[in-house]
MDAnalysis code that builds the backbone (N, CA, C; Angstrom):
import MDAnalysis as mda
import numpy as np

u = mda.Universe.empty(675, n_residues=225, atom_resindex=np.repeat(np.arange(225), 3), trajectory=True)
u.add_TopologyAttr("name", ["N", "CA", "C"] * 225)
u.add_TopologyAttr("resid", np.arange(1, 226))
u.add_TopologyAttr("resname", ["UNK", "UNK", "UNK", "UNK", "UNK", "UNK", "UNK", "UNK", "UNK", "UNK", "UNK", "UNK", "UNK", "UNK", "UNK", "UNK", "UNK", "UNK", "UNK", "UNK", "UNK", "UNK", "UNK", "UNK", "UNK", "UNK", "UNK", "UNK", "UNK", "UNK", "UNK", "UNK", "UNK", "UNK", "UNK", "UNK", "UNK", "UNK", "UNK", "UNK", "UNK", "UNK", "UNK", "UNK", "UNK", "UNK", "UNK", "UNK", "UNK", "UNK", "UNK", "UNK", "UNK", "UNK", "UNK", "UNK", "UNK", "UNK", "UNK", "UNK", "UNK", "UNK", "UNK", "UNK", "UNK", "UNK", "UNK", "UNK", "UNK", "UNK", "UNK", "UNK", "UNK", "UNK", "UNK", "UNK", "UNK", "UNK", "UNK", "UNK", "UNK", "UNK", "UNK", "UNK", "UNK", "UNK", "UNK", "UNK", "UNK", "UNK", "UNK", "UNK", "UNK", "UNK", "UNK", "UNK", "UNK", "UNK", "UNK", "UNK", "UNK", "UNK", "UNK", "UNK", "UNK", "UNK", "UNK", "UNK", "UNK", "UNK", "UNK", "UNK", "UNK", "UNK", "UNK", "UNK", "UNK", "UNK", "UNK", "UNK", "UNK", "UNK", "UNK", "UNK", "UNK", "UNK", "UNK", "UNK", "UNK", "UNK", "UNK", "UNK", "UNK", "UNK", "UNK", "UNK", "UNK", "UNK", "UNK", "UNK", "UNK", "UNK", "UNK", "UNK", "UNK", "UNK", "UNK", "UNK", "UNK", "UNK", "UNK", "UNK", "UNK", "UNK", "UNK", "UNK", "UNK", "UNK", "UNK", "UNK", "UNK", "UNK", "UNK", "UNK", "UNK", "UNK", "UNK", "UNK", "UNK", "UNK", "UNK", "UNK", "UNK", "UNK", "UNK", "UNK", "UNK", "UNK", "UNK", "UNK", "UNK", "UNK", "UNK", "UNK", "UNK", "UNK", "UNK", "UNK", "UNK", "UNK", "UNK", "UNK", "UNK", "UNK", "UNK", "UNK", "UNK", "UNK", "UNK", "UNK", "UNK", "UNK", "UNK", "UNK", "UNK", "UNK", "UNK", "UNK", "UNK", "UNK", "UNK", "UNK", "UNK", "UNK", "UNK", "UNK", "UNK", "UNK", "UNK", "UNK", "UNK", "UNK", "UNK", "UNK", "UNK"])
u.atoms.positions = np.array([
    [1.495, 8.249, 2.632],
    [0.055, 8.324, 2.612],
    [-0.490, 7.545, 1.409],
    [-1.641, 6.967, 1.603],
    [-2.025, 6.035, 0.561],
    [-3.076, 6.988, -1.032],
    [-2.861, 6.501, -1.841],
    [-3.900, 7.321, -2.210],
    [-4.534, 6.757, -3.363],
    [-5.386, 6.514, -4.266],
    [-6.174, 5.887, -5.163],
    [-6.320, 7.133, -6.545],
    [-5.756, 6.838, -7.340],
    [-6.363, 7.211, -8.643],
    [-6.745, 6.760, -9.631],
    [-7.667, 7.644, -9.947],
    [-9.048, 6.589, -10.690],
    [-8.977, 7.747, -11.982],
    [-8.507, 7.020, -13.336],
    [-7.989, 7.981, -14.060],
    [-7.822, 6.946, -15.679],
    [-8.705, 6.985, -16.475],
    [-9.043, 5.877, -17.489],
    [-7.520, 6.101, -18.524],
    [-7.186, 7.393, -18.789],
    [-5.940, 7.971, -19.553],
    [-4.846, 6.530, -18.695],
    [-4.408, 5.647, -19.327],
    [-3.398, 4.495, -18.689],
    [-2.233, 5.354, -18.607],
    [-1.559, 6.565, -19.625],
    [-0.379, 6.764, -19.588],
    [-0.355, 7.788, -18.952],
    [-1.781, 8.359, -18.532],
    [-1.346, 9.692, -17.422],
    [-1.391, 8.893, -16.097],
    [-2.494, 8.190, -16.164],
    [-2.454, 7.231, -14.744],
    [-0.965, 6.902, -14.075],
    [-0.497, 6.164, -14.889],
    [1.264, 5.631, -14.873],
    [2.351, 7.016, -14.518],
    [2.324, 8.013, -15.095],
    [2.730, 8.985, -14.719],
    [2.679, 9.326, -13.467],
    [1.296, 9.927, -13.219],
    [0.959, 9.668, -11.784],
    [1.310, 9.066, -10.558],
    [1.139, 7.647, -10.943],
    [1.661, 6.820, -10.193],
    [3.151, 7.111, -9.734],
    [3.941, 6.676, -10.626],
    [5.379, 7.057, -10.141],
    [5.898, 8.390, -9.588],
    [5.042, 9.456, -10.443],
    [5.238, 10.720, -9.306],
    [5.434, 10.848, -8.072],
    [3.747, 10.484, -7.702],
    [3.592, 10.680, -6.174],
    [4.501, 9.414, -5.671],
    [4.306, 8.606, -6.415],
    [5.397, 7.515, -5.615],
    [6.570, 8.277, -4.843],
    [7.726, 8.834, -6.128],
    [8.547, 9.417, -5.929],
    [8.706, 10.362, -4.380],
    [7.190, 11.192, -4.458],
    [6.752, 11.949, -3.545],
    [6.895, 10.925, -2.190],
    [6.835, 10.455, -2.003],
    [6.402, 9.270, -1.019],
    [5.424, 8.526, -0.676],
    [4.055, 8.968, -1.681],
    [3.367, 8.400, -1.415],
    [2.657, 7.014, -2.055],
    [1.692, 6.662, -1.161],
    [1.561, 4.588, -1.723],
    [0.454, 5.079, -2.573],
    [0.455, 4.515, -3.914],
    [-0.377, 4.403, -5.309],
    [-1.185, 3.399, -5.205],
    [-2.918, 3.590, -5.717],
    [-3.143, 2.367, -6.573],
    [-3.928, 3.022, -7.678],
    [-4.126, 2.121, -9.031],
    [-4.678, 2.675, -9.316],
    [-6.285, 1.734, -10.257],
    [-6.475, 2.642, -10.542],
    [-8.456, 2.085, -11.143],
    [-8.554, 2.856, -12.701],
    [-8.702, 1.904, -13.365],
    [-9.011, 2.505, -14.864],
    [-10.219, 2.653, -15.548],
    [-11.091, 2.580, -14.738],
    [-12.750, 2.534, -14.667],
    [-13.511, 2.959, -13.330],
    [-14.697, 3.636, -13.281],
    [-15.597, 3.629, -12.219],
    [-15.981, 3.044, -11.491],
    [-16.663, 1.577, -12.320],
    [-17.001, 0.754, -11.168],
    [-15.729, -0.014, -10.152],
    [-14.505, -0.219, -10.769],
    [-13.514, -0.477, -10.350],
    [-12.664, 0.268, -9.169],
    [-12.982, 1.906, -9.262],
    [-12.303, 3.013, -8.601],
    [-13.704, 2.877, -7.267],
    [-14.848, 2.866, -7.053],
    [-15.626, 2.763, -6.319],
    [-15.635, 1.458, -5.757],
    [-15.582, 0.344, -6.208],
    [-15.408, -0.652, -5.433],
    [-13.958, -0.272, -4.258],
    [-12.482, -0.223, -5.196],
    [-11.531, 0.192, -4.419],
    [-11.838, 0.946, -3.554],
    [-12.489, 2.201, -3.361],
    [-12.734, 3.294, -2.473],
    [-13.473, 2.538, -1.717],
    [-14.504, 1.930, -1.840],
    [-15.322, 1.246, -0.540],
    [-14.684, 0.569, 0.283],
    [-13.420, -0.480, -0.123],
    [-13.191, -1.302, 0.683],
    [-12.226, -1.142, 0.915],
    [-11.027, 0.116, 0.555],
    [-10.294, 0.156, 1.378],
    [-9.731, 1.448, 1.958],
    [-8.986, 1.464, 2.653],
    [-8.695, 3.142, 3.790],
    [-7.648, 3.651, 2.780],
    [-7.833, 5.174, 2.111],
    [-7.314, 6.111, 1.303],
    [-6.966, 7.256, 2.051],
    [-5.921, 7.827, 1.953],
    [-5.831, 9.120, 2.709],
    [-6.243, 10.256, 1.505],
    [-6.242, 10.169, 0.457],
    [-6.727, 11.016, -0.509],
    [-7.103, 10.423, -1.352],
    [-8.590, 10.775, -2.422],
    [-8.247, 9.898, -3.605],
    [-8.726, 11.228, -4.901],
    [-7.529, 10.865, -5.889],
    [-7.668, 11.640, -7.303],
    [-8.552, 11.074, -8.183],
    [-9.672, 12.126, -8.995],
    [-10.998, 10.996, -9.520],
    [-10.973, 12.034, -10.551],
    [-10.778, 11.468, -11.775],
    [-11.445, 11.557, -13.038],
    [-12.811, 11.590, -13.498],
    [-13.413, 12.851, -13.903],
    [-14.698, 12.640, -14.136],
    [-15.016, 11.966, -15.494],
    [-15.016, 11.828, -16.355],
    [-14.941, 11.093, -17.538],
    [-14.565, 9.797, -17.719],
    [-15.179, 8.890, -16.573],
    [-14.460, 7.537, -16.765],
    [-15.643, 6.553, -17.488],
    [-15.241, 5.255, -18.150],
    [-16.183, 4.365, -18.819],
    [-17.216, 3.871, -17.217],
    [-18.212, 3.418, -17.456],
    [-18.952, 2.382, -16.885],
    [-20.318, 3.459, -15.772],
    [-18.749, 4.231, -15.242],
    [-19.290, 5.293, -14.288],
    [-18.618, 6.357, -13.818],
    [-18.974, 7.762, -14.050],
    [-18.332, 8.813, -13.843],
    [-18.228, 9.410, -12.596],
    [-17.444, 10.275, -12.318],
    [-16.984, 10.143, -10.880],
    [-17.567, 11.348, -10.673],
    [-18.351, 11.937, -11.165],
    [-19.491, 12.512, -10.569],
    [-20.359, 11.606, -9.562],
    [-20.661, 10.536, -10.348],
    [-21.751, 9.467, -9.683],
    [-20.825, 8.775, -8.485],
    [-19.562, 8.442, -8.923],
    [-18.749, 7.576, -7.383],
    [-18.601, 8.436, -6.202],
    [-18.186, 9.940, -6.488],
    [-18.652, 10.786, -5.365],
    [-19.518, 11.213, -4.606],
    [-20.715, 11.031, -5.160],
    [-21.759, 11.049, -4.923],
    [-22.250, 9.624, -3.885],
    [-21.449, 8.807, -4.627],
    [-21.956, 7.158, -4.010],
    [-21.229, 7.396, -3.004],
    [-19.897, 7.839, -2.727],
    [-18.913, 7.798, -1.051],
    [-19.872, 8.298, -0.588],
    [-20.235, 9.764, -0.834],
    [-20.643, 10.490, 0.230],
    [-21.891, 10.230, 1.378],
    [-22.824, 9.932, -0.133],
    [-24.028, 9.170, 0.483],
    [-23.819, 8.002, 1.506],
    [-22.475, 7.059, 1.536],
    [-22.538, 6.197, 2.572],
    [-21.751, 6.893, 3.333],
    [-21.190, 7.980, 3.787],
    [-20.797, 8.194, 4.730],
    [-19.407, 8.127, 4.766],
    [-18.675, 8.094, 3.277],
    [-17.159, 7.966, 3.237],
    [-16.549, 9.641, 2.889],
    [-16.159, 10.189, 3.618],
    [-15.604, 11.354, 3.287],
    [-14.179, 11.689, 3.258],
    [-13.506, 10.668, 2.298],
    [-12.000, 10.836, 2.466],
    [-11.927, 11.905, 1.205],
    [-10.711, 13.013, 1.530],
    [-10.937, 14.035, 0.345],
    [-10.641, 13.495, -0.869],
    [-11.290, 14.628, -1.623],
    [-11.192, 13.793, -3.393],
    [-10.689, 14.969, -3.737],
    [-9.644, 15.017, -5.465],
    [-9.380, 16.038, -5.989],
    [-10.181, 15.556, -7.319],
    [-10.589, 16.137, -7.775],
    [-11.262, 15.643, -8.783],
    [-10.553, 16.357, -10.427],
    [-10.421, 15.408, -11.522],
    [-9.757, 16.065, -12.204],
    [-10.755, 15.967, -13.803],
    [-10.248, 16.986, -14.536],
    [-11.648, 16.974, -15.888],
    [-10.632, 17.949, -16.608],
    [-11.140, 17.244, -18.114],
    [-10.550, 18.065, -19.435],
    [-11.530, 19.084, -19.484],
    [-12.610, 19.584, -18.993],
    [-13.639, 20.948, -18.964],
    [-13.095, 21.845, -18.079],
    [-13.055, 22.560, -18.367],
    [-12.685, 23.637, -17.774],
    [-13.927, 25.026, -17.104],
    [-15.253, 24.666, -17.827],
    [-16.249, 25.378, -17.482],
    [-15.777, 25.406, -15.971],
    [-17.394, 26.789, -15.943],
    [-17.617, 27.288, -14.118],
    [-18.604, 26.305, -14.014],
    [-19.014, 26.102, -14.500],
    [-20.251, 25.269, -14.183],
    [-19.923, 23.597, -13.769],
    [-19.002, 22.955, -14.839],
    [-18.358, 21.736, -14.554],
    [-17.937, 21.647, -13.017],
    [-16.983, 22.958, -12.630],
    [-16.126, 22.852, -10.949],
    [-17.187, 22.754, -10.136],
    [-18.035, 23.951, -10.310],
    [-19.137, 23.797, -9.472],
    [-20.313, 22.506, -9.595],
    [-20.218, 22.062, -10.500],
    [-20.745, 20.461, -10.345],
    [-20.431, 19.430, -9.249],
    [-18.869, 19.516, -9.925],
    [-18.046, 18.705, -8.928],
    [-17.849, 19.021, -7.620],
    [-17.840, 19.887, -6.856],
    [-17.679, 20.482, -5.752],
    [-19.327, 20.317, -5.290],
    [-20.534, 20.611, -6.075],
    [-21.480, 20.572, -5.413],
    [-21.726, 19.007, -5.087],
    [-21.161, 17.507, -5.996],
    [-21.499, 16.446, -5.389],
    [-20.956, 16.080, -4.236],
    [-19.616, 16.580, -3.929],
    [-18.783, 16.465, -2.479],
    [-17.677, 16.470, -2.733],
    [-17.264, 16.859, -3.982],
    [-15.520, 16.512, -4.520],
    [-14.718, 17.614, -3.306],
    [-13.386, 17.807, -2.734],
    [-12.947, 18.564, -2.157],
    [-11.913, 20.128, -3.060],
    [-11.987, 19.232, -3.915],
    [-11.142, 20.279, -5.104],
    [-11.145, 19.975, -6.234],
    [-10.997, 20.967, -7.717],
    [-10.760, 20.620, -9.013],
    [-9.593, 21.346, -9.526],
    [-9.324, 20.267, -10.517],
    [-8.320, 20.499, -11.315],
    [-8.678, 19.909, -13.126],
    [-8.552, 20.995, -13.684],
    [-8.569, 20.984, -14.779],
    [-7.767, 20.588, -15.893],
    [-7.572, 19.530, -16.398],
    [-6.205, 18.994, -17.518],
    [-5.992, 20.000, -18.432],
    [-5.048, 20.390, -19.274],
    [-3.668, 19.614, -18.864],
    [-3.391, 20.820, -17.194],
    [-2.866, 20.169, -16.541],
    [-2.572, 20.279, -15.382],
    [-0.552, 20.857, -15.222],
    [-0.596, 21.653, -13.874],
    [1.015, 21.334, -13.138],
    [0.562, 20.353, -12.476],
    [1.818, 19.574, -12.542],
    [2.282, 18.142, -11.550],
    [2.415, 18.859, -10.176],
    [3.449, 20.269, -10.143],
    [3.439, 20.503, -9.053],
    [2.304, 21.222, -8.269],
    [1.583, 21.631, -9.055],
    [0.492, 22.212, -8.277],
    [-0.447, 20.924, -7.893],
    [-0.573, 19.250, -8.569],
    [-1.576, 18.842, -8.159],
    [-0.703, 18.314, -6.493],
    [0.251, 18.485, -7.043],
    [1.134, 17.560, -5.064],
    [0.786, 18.631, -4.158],
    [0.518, 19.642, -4.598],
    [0.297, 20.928, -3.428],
    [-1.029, 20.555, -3.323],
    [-1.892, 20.732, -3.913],
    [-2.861, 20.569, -3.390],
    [-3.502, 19.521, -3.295],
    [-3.173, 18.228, -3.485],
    [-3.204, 17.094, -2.331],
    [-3.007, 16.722, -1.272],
    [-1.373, 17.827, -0.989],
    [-0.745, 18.082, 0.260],
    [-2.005, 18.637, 0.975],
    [-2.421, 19.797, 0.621],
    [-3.276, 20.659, 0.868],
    [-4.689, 20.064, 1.673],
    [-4.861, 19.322, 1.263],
    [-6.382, 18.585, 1.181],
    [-5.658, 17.653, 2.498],
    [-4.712, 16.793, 2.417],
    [-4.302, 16.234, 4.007],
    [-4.480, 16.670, 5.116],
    [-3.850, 18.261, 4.874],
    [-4.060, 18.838, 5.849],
    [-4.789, 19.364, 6.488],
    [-6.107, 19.448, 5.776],
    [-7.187, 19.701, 6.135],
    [-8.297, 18.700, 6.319],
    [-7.754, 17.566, 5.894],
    [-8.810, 16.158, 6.083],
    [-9.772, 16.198, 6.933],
    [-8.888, 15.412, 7.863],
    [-10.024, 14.984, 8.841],
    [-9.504, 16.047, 10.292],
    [-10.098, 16.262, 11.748],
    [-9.971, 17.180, 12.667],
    [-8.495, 16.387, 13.332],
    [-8.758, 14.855, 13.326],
    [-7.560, 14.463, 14.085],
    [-6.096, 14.535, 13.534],
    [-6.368, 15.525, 12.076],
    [-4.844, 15.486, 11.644],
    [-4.390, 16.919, 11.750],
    [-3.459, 16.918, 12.916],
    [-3.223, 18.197, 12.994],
    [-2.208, 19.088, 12.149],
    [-1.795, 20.527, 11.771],
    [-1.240, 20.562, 10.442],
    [0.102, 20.176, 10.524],
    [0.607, 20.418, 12.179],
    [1.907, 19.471, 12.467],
    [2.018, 18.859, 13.535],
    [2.234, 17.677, 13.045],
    [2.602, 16.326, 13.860],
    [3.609, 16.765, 15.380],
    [3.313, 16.077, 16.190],
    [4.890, 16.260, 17.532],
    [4.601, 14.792, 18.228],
    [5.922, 14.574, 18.714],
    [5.492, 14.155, 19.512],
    [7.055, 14.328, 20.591],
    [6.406, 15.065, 22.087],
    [7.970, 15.809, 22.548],
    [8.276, 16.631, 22.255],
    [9.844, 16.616, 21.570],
    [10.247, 17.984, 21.144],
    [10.804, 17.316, 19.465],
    [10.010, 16.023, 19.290],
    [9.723, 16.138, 17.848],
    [8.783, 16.819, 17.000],
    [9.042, 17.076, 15.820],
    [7.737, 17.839, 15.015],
    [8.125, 17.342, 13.421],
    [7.142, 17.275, 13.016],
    [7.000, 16.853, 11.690],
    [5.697, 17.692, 10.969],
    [6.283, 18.504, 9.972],
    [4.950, 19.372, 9.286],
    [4.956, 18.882, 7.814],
    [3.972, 18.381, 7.545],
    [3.462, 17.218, 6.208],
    [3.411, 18.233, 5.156],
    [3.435, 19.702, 5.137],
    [2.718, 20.679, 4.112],
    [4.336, 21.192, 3.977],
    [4.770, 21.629, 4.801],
    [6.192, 22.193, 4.360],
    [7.040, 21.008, 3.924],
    [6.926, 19.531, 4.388],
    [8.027, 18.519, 4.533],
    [9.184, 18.495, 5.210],
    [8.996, 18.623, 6.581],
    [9.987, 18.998, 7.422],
    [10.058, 17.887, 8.484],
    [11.099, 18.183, 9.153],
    [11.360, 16.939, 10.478],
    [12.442, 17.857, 11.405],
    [12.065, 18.512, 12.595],
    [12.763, 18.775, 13.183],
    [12.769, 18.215, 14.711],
    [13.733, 18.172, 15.413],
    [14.192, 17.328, 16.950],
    [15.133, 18.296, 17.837],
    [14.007, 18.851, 18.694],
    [14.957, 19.637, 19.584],
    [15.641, 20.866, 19.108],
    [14.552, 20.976, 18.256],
    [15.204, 22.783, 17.265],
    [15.948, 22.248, 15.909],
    [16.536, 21.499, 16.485],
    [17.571, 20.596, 15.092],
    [16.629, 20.373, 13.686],
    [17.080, 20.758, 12.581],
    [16.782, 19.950, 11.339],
    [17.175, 18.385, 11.013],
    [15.807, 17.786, 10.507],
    [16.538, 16.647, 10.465],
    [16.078, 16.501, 8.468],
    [17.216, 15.875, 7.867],
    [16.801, 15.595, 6.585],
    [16.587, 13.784, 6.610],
    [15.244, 13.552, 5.555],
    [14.673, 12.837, 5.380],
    [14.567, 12.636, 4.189],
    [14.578, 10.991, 3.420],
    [14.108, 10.889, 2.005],
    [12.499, 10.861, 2.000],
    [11.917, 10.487, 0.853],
    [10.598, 10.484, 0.720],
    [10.005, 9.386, 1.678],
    [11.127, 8.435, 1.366],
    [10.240, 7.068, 1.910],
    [10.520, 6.931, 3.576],
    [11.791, 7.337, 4.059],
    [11.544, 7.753, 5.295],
    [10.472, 8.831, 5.812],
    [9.956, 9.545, 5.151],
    [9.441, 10.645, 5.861],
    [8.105, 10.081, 5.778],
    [8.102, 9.232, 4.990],
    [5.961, 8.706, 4.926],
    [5.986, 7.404, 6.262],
    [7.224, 6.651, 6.339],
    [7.661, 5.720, 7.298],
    [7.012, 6.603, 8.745],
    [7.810, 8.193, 8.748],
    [7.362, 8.475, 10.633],
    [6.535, 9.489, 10.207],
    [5.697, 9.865, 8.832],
    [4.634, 10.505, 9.464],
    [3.720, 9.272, 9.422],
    [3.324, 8.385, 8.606],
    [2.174, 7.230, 9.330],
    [2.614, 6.984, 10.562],
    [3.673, 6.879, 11.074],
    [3.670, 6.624, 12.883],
    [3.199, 7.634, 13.911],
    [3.903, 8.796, 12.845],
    [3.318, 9.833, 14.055],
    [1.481, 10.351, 14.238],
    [1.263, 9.997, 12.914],
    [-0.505, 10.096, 13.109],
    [-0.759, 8.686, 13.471],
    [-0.144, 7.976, 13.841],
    [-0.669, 7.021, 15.071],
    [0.185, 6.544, 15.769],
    [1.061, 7.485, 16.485],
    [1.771, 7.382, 18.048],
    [0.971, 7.182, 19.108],
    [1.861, 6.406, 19.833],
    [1.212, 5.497, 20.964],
    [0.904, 3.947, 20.499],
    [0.751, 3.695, 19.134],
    [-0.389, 2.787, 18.814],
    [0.776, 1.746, 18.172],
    [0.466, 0.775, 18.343],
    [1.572, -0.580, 17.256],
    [0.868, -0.432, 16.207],
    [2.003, -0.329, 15.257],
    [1.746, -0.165, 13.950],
    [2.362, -1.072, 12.791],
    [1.870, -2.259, 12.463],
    [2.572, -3.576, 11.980],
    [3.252, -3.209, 10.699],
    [3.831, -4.148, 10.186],
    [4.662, -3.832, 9.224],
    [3.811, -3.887, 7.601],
    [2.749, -4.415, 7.847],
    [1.820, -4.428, 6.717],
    [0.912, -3.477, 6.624],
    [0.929, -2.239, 7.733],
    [0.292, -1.356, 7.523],
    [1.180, -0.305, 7.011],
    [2.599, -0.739, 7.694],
    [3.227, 0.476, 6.894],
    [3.477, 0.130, 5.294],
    [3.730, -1.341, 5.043],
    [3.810, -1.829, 3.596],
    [2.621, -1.235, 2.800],
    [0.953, -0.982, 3.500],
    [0.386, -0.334, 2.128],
    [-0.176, 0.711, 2.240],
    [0.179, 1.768, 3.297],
    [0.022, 3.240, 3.252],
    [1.448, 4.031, 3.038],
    [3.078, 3.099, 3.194],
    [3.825, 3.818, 2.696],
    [4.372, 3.148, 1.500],
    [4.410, 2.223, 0.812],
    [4.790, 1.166, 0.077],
    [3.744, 0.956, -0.898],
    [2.572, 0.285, -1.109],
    [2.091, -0.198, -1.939],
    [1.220, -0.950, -1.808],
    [0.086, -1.080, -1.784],
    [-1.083, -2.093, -1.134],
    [-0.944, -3.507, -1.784],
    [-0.326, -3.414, -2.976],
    [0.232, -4.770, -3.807],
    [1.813, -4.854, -3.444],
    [2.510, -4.161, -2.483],
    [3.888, -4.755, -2.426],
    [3.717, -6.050, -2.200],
    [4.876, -7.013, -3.159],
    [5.213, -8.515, -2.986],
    [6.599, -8.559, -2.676],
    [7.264, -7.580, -2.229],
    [8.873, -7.389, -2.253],
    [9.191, -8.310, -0.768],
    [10.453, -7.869, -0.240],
    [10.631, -8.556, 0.864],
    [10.035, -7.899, 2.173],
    [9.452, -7.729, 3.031],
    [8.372, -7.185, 4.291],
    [9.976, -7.016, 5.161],
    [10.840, -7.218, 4.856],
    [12.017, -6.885, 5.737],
    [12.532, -5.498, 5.589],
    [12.046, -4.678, 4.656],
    [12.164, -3.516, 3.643],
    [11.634, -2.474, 4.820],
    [11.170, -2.983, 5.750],
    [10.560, -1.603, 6.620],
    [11.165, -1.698, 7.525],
    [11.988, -2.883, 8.087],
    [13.159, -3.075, 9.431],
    [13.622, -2.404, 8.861],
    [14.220, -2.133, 7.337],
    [15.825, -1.239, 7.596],
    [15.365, 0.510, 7.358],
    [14.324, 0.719, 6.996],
    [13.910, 2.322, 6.775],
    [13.349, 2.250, 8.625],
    [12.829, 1.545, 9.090],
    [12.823, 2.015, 10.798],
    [14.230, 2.287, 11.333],
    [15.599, 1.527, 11.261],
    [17.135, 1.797, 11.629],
    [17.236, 2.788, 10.712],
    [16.972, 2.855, 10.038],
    [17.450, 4.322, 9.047],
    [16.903, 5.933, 9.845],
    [15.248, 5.544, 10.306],
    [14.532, 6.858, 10.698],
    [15.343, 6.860, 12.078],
    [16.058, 6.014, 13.157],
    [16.441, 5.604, 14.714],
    [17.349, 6.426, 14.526],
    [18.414, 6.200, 13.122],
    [19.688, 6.539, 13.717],
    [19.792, 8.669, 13.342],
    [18.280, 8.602, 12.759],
    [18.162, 10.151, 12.387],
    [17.685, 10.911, 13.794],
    [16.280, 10.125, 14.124],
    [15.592, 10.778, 14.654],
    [15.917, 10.608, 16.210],
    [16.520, 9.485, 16.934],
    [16.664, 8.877, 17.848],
    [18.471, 9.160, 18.286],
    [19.064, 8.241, 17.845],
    [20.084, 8.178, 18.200],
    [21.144, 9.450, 18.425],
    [20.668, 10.780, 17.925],
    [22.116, 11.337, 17.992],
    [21.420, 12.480, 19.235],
    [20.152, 12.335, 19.437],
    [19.497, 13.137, 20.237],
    [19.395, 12.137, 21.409],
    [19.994, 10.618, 21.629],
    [19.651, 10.155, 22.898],
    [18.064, 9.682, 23.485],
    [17.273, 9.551, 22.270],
    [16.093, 9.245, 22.490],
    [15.495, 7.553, 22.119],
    [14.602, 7.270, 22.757],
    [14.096, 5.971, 22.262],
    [12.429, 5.860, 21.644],
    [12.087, 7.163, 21.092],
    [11.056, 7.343, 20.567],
    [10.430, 6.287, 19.730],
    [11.145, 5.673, 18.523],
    [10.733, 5.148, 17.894],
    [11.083, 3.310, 18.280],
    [10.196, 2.763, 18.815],
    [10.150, 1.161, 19.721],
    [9.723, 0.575, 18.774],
    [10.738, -0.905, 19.041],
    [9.969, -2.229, 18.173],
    [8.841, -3.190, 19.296],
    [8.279, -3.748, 18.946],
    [7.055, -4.099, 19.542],
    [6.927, -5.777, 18.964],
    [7.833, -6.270, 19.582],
    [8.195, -7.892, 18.885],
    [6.942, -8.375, 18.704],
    [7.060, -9.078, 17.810],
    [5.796, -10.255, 16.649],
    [4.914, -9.087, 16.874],
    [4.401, -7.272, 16.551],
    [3.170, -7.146, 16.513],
    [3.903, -5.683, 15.292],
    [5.259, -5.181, 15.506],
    [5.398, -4.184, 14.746],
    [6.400, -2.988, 15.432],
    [5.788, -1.488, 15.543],
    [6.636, -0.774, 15.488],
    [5.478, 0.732, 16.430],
    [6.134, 0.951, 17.662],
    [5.343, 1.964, 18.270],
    [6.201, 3.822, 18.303],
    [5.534, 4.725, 17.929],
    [5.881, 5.584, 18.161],
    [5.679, 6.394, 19.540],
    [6.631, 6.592, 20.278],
    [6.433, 7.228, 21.934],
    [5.572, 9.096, 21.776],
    [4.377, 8.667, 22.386],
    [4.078, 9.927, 22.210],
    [4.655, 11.154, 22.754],
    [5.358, 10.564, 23.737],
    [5.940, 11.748, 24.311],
    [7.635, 12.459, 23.751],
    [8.169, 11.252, 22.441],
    [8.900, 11.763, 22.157],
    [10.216, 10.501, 22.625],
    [9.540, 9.928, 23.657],
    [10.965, 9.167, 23.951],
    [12.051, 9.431, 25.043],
])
């Protein structure tokens, strides 16, 4: 899942970053307001983490600016205040949640997790497709009752497919919602995590769920295959 943090602290930012990386998910990040709002306008975030205390423009005001146009991707919003009054600020401009520094790491992945799952209506809290299932909040992958184990970067590989099964899904979309919106690495990097997810999810169950879709990408069978 892609996600944007907008977070002026460079060495918590960086932290960050590689965390959720770790987590599986694709980073960018913004060290200023007007910078974190431009990013948010122009491109598709599945979550974004916003610092209220940033130079130029505070993310009181950039939340305020999504909402007003009509961008409602969830925000966690994060602040060295700890007041009732501060959360309820933030929550009253449209933020979806606060978190107060210094922070758990693991509590902010929960409740980012958290906030996915409740996004938008078309994301349901677990994925299927068949007698596949994939639940994004527990981190699971099961096939036919079976457990299946998954690394991070496989598991962001078939849940972006499975929230858009049926659909070709090119290799540059998976490069910057599971990878990195600046990956420059080799684009061949997602052929071998697709044979990696086949020979998990596919092959020992006899299925052909997961299809290549020559010169356009990579389709997930809604029905499972």
């Amino acid at each position: 899942m892609r996600v944007l943090v907008v977070e002026d602290e460079r060495g918590l930012a960086r932290a960050l970053q590689r965390g959720l990386s770790a987590e599986g998910f694709a980073v960018e990040l913004a060290h200023d307001g007007l910078d974190g709002l431009h990013l948010a306008r122009e491109n598709d975030y599945d979550v974004i983490v916003l610092d209220i205390m940033l130079p130029s423009l505070s993310g009181y005001r950039i939340c305020q600016a999504l909402r007003a146009a009509g961008n409602w991707v969830p925000i966690l919003m994060l602040s060295a205040k700890d007041g009732e009054y501060d959360q309820a600020d933030g929550l009253d401009v449209g933020a979806d949640d606060y978190l107060t520094k210094p922070f758990s790491y693991v509590v902010l992945v929960a409740r980012l997790r958290a906030l996915l799952r409740r996004g938008a209506p078309a994301r349901p809290v677990v994925l299927s497709a068949g007698d596949l299932e994939l639940d994004p909040g527990a981190r699971t992958v099961r096939r036919a009752g079976a457990d299946i184990t998954l690394t991070p970067r496989e598991f962001g590989v078939l849940e972006y497919l499975m929230r858009h099964r049926d659909e070709v899904v090119s290799k540059r979309d998976l490069l910057e919602h599971v990878w990195d919106p600046h990956y420059d690495g080799d684009p061949n990097v997602v052929e071998v995590y697709v044979g990696y997810l086949r020979r998990k999810i596919d092959v020992p169950f006899d299925r052909n769920a997961l299809q290549t879709v020559r010169g356009a990408g990579y389709r997930l069978a809604g029905d499972g295959g």
